[in-house]
N, C-alpha and C positions, 0 to 999 in steps of 0.2 A: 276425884279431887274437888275439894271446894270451891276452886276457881269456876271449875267445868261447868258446878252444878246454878253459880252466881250467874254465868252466863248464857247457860238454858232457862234460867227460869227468866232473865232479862228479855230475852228474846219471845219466849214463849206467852211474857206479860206486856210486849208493844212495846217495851222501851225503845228511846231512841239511841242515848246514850250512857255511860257509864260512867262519873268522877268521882274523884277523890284524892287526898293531899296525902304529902311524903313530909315526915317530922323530921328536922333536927336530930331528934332523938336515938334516930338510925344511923347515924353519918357513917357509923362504924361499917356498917352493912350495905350502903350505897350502892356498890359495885353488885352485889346481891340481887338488892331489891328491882333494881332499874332493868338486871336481867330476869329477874322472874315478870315483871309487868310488860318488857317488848315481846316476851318470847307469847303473849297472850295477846297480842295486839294494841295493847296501851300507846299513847303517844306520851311522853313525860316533858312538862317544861319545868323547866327550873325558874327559881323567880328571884331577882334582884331585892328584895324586902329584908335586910338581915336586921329588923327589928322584931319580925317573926318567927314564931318556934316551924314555921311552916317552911321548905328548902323546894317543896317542886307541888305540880299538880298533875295529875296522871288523868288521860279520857280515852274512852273506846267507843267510838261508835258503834252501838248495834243496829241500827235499821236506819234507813236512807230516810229523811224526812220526806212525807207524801205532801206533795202540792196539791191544795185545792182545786179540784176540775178537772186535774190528772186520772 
């Protein structure tokens, strides 16, 4: 699956994290979408902006930020 391969290659390239928005566009599909992005670790906020074609933002963390010295 795409997701799979978005998230090996995320990890495999040091990313920390993963975002990206949820449109309007989809309202139809909400219920959907929000379960395909937790069921992959996504955390989803929704955002108070209804001047925005933009309704949430979706992030994953992939890798723990390393502290310097650590």
């Amino acid at each position: 699956m795409m997701m799979e391969e978005l998230l090996n290659y995320a990890e495999s390239s040091n990313y920390q994290e993963i975002r990206g928005e949820l449109s309007i566009v989809d309202n139809n599909h909400k219920d959907r979408l929000h379960h395909f992005y937790q069921k992959f670790g996504f955390e989803i906020t929704e955002t108070n902006n209804r001047n925005d074609c933009i309704y949430a933002t979706i992030c994953k963390r992939v890798r723990k930020s390393e502290k310097a010295g650590d």
